[in-house]
C-alpha positions as CSV (number, residue, x, y, z in Angstrom):
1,X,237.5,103.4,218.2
2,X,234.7,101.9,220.5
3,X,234.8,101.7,224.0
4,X,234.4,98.3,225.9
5,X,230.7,98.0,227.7
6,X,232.6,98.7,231.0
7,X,234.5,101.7,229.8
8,X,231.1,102.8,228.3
9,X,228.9,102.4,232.0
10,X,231.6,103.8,233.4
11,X,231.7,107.0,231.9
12,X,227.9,107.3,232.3
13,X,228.4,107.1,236.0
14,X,229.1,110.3,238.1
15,X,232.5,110.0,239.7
16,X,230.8,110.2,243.6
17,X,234.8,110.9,245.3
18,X,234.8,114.2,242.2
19,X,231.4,115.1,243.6
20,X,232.2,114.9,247.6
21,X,235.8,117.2,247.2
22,X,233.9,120.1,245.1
23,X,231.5,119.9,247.7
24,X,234.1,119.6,251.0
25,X,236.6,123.2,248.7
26,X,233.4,124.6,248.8
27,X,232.4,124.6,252.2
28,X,235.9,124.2,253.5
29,X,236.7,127.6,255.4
30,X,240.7,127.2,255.2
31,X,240.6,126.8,251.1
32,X,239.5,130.8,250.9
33,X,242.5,132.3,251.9
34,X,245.6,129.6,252.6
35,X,247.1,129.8,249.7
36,X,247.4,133.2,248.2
37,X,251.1,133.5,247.8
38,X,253.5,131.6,245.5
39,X,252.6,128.0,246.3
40,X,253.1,127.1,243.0
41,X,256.0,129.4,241.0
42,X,255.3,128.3,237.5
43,X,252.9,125.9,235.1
44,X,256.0,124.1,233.3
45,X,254.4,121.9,231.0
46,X,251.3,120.0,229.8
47,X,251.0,116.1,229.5
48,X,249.4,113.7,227.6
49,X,248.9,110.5,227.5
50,X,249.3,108.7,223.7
51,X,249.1,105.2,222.9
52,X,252.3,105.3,219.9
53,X,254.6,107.5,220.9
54,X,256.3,107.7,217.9
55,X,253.5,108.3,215.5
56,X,252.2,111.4,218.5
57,X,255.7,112.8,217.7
58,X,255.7,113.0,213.8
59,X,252.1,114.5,214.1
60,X,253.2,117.2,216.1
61,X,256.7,117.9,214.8
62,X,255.4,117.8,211.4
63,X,252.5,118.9,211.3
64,X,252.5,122.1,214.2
65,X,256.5,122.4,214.3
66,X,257.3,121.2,217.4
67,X,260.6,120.4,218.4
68,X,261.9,116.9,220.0
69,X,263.8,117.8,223.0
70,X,263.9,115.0,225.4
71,X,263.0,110.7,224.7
72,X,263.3,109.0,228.5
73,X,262.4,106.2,229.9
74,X,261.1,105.5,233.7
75,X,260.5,102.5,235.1
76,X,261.0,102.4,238.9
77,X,258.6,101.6,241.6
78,X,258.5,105.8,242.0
79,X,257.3,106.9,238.9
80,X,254.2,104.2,239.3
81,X,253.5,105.0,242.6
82,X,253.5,108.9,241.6
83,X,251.3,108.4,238.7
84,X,249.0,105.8,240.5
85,X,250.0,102.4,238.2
86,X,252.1,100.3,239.6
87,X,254.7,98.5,237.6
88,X,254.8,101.3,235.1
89,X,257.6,101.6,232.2
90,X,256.7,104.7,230.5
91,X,258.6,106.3,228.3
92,X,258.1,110.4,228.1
93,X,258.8,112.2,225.1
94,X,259.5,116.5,225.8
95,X,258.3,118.8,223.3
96,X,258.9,122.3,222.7
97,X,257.6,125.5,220.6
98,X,258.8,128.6,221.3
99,X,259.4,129.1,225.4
100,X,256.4,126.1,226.1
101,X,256.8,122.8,226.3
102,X,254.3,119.7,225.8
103,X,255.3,116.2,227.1
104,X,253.5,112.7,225.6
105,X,253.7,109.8,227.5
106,X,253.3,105.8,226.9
107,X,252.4,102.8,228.7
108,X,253.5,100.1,226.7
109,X,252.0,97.1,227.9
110,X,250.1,99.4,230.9
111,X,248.4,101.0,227.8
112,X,244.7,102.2,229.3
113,X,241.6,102.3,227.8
114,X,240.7,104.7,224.5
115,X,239.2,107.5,224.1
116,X,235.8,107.9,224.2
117,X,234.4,107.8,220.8
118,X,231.2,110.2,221.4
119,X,233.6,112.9,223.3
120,X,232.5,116.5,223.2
121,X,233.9,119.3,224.3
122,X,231.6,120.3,227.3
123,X,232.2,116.7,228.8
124,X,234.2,117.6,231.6
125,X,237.4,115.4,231.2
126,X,237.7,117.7,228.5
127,X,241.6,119.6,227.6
128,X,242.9,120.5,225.6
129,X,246.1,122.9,224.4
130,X,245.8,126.7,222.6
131,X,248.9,126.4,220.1
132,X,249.4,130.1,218.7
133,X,249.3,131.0,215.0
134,X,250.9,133.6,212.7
135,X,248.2,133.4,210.6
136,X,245.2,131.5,210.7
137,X,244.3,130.8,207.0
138,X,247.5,130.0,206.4
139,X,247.8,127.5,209.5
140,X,244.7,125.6,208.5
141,X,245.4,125.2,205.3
142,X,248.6,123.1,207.1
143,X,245.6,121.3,208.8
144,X,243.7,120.6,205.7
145,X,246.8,119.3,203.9
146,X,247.8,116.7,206.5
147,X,243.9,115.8,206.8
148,X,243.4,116.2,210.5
149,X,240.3,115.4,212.1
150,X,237.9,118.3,213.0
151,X,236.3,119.1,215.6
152,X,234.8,122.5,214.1
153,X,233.3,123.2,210.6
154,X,236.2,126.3,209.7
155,X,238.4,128.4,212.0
156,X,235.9,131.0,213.7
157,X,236.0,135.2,213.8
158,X,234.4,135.9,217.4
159,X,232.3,138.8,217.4
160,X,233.0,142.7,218.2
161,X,230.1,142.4,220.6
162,X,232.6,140.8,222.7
163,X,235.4,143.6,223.7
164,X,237.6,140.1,225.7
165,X,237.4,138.2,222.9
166,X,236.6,140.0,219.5
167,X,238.5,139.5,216.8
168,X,240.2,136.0,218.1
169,X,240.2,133.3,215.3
170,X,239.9,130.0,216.7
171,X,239.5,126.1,215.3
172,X,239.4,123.0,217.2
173,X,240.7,119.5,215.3
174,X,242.0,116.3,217.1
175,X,245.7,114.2,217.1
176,X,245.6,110.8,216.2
177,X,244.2,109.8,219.3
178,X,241.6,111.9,219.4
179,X,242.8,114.8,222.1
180,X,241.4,117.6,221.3
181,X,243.3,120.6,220.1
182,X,242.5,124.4,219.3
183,X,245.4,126.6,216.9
184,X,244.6,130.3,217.9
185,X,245.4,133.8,216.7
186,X,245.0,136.7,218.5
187,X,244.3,140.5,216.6
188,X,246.8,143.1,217.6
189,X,246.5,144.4,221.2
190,X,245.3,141.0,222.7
191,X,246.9,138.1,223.8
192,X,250.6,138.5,225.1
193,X,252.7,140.5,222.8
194,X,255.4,138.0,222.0
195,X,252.4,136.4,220.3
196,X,252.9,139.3,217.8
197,X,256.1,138.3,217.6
198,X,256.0,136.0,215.1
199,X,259.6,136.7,213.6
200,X,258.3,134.4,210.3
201,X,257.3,131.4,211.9
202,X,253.9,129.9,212.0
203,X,252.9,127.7,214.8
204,X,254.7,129.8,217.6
205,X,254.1,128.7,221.1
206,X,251.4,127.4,223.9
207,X,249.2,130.0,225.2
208,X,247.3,127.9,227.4
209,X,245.7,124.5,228.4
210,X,241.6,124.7,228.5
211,X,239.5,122.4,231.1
212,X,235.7,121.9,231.4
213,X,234.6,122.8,234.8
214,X,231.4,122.5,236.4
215,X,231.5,125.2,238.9
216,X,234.0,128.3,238.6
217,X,233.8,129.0,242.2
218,X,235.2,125.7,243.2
219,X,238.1,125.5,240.7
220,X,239.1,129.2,241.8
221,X,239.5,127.7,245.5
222,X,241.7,124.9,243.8
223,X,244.0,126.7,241.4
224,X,243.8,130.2,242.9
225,X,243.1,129.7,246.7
226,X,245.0,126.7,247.3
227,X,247.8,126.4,244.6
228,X,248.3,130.4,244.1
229,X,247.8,131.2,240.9
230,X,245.9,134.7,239.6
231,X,243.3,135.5,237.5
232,X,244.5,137.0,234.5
233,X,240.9,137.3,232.3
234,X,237.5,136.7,231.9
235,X,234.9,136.6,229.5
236,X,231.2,135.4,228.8
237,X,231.0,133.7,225.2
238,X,228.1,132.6,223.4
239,X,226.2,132.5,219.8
240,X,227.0,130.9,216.2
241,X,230.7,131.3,216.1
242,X,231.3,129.6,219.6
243,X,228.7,127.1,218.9
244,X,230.6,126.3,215.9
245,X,234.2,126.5,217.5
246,X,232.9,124.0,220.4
247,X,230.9,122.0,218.0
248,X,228.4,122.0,220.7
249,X,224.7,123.9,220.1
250,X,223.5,126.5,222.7
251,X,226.8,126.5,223.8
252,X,227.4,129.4,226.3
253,X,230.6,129.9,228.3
254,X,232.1,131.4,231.3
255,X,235.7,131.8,230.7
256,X,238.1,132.7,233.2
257,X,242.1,132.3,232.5
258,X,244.7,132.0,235.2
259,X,248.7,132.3,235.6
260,X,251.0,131.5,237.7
261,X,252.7,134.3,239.6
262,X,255.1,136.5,237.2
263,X,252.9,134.7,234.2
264,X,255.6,131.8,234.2
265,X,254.4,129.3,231.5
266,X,251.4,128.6,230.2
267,X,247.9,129.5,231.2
268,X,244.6,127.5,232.8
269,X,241.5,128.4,231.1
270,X,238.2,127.2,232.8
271,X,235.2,127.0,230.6
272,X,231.8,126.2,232.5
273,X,229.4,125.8,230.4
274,X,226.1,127.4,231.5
275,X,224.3,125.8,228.7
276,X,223.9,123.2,227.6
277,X,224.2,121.2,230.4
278,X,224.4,117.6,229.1
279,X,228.1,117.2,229.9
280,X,229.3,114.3,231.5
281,X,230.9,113.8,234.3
282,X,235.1,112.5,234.4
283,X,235.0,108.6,234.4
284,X,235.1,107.1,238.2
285,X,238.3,106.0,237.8
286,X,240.5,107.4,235.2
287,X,244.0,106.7,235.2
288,X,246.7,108.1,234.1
289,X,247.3,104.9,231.3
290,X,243.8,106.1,230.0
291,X,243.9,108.0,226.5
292,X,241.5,110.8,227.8
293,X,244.3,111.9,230.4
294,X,246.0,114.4,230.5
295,X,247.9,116.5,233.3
296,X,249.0,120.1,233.9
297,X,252.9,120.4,235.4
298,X,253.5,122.6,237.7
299,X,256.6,123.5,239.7
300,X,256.3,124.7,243.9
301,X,259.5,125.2,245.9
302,X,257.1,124.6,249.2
303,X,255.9,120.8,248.1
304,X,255.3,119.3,251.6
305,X,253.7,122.4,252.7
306,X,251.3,122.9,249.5
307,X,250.3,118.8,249.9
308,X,249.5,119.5,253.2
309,X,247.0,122.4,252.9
310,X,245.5,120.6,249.4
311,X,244.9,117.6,252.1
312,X,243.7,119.7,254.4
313,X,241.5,120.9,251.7
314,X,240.1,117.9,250.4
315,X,241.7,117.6,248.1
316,X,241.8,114.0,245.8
317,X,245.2,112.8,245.4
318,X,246.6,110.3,242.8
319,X,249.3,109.3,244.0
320,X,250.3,108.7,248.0
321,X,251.3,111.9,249.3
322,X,254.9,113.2,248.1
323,X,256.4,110.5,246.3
324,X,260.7,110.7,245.9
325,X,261.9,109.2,242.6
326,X,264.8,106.9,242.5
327,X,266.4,109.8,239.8
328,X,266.1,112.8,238.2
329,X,265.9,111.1,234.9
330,X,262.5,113.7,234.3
331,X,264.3,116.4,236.1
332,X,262.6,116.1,239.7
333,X,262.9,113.8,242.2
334,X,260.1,114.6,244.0
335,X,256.3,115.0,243.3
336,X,252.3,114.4,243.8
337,X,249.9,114.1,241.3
338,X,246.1,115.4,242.8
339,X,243.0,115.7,241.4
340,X,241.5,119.4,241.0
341,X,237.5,119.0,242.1
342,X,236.0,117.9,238.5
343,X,239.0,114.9,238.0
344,X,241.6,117.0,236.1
345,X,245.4,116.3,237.1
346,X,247.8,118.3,238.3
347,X,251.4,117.1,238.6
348,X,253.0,119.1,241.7
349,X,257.3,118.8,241.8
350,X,259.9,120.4,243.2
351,X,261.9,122.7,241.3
C-alpha cells in the first residue's frame, strides 16, 4: 500500500507539539518525583488499530492461537470524544493468550490512513508486541507455512557477550496490515518463569509491548515519574544479530523494560536507538483511525488525580481531559487517552 502525497509530507514533518512536551517533562521540576507510587496499578492490554477486523482475527487466532474473547460495538459521542474522532462506531474485538490480552479495533467508514509503506523499525511510531514461544524453530516454521511477511531474514540467537540478553531467540514479521510483530523465546533462567511453563502449548502469552523512543530520560519521567511504573531491566544491544532482528544496519540499542507495580500485565520496552539515527519522527497528527496506531491500556484507581499531574506535566492529551462513557460496554466508564513525549498512546481508565 502507498501512502497519499499528504500522508507522505506529513510523515516527513517533525511533529513540533511531540517536540515542545519532551522538552517541557524534561525541564519540568514536578515530573521527577510526583508520581512514584501506584498511579497506574496495572498495563491491561495493548490495542491496535486494523482496517478488517475479521481477517486481523483469523490471522491471529489461527496463525499465533489467540483466543476470541470479546466482539463489541461503541458508538456514542463518549467513545469518540475519548479516542479523539468524533462520530466514531468502532467495533473492538478482545483477544487473549495465556493471562494477556490484545484488543483490535475498526473504524468502519472513520477508517484512517495506511500504513506507511517504507516503515522501519527505529521510526519512532514504531510498536510492536513480544508473543512468547515454546520453541522457536518450531514457531517459525508456523510462520513460514502461513507465509507471513518478514521483517527479519531468520529468527536471531543474541550473543553470550551479552549476560541481559544472551541466549534470547528473536524474529520480527508483520500482520496483514503491516504492524510489526516479534515471537520470542527466552533460554532457561531469563524471562519470567511461567514462560518456562509451557505445559505443551506453543504461542504462550504477551511478554511485552516495544516503542521507539528518542530519549530514555524523558520517557522514564512519563512512564515511571508520572504514571508509576518501575524499571524492571536494561540492556545495551548491538552487532549482526540485532542488525538482522531490526532489519536496520548499525543498529545499536538502549533497552530498558518497565512494569507496573506487582508486575501486573504486560511490560513497556523502550528502545532508543543510538545509531543509526535516521528515524523519523511520529506523523503530526496521527489518530487513532490511522493503521500505524496503536495504544497501551492501563488501569489507575486515582484517574482525576493522575490527569491532573500528566497536565501539570505537559503532558499531550488526545482526548479532553477524563471523558465518562455512556456504558461499560468495554468495561470502564471512564478514561483519557494522552500522548507519552515521542506520540505513543496511552489509554488511562478506571478500574
Amino acid at each position: 500500500m502507498k501512502l497519499t502525497r499528504l500522508a507522505v509530507l506529513t510523515l516527513a514533518l517533525v511533529a513540533p507539539a511531540l517536540r515542545g512536551q519532551a522538552q517541557q517533562m524534561r525541564s519540568t521540576p514536578a515530573a521527577s518525583h510526583v508520581a512514584r507510587g501506584a498511579a497506574v496499578a496495572a498495563v491491561t492490554a495493548i490495542a491496535l488499530t486494523v482496517s478488517d477486523v475479521d481477517r486481523s482475527v483469523a490471522f491471529y487466532t489461527s496463525v499465533l492461537r489467540f483466543e476470541k474473547v470479546a466482539d463489541t460495538v461503541v458508538a456514542s459521542e463518549g467513545y469518540g470524544r475519548l479516542q479523539g474522532v468524533p462520530g466514531s462506531r468502532i467495533r473492538v474485538v478482545r483477544l487473549r493468550l495465556g493471562d494477556e490480552s490484545l484488543q483490535l479495533m475498526a473504524w468502519g467508514e472513520l477508517r484512517g490512513r495506511p500504513a506507511p509503506a517504507d516503515a522501519r523499525s527505529n521510526d519512532r511510531w514504531f510498536q510492536h508486541v513480544a508473543i512468547i514461544v515454546s520453541d522457536m524453530d518450531s514457531a517459525y516454521a508456523v510462520l513460514q507455512a502461513h507465509r507471513v511477511r518478514p521483517v527479519s531474514p531468520a529468527p536471531q540467537r543474541l550473543p553470550d557477550w551479552n549476560p541481559n540478553a544472551s541466549g534470547i531467540r528473536a524474529f520480527y514479521f508483520r500482520d496483514p496490515d503491516s504492524h510489526p510483530l516479534e515471537v520470542l523465546q527466552f533460554p532457561p533462567g531469563k524471562g519470567d518463569p511461567k514462560w518456562q511453563r509451557a505445559k505443551g502449548r506453543l504461542f504462550l502469552g504477551i511478554d511485552h509491548t516495544a516503542i521507539v523512543v528518542q530519549d530514555t530520560e524523558a520517557s522514564l519521567r512519563f512512564y515511571r515519574d508520572l504514571l508509576g511504573l518501575r524499571i524492571a531491566g536494561k540492556s545495551l544491544n548491538y552487532g549482526p544479530e540485532q542488525e538482522r532482528l531490526n532489519n536496520v544496519p548499525g543498529a545499536r540499542l538502549r533497552i530498558t523494560s518497565l512494569r507496573a507495580p506487582g508486575g501486573r500485565g504486560p511490560g513497556i520496552e523502550f528502545l532508543e536507538y543510538l545509531s543509526p539515527h535516521d528515524g523519523r519522527p511520529a506523523p503530526a497528527d496521527e489518530r487513532a483511525n490511522d493503521l500505524v496506531h496503536w495504544q497501551t491500556l492501563v488501569a489507575s484507581a486515582d484517574l482525576a488525580g493522575l490527569a491532573t499531574r500528566l497536565t501539570t506535566a505537559g503532558a499531550q492529551f488526545v482526548s479532553p481531559g477524563v471523558v465518562r462513557v455512556e456504558d461499560r460496554a468495554l468495561g470502564f466508564d471512564r478514561g483519557f487517552l494522552v500522548r507519552d513525549p515521542d506520540g505513543h498512546v496511552v489509554q488511562v481508565v478506571a478500574p
